[in-house]
C-alpha positions as CSV (number, residue, x, y, z in Angstrom):
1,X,-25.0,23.6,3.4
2,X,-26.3,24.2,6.6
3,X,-24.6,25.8,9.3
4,X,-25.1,26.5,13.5
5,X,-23.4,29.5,14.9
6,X,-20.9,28.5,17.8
7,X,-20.3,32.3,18.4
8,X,-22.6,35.5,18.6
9,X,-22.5,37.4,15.5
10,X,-23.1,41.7,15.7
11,X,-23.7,43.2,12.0
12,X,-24.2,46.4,12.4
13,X,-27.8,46.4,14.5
14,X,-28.3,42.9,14.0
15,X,-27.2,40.3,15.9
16,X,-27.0,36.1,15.5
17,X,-26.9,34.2,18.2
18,X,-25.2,31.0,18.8
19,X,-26.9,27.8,18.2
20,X,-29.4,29.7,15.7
21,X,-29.1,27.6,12.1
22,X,-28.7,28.9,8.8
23,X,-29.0,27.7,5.6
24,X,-25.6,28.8,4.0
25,X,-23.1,28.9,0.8
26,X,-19.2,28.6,0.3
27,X,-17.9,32.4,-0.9
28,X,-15.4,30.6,-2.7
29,X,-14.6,27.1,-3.7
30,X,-11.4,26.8,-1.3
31,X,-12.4,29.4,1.4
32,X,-14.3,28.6,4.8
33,X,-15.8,31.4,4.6
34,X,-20.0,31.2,4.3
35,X,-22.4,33.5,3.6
36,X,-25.9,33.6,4.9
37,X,-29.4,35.3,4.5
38,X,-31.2,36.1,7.1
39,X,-34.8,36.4,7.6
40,X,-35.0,40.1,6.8
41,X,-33.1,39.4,3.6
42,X,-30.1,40.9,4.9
43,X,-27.0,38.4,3.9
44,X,-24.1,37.9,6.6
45,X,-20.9,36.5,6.5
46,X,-19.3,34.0,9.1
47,X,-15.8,32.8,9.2
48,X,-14.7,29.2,9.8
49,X,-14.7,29.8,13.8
50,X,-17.9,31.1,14.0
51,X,-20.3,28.3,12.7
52,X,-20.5,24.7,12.6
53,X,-21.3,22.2,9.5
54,X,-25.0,20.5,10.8
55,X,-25.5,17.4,9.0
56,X,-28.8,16.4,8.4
57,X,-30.3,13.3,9.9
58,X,-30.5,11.4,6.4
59,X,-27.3,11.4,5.8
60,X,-26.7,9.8,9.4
């Protein structure tokens, strides 16, 4: 799924900015947890209140 962040994210050096999209995966079936790579490989983790579900335009 893909995902935009509605809240800065800091891992440990790094940090996400809001409105930056991500292509992203559940970490469970039930959870609202995602996980995310980023572009230097490095994979993040974002909680429900930090990122928003984009839908893409064909599915509009």
């Amino acid at each position: 799924m893909r995902i935009k962040l509605t809240q800065n994210i800091v891992c440990g050096q790094d940090t996400f900015l809001t409105g930056e999209e991500y292509e992203a995966v559940l970490i469970l079936p039930r959870s609202t947890t995602v996980e995310f790579e980023t572009n230097s490989g490095s994979k993040v983790r974002a909680f429900n209140y930090e990122y928003e579900k984009v839908t893409p335009l064909a599915d509009i």
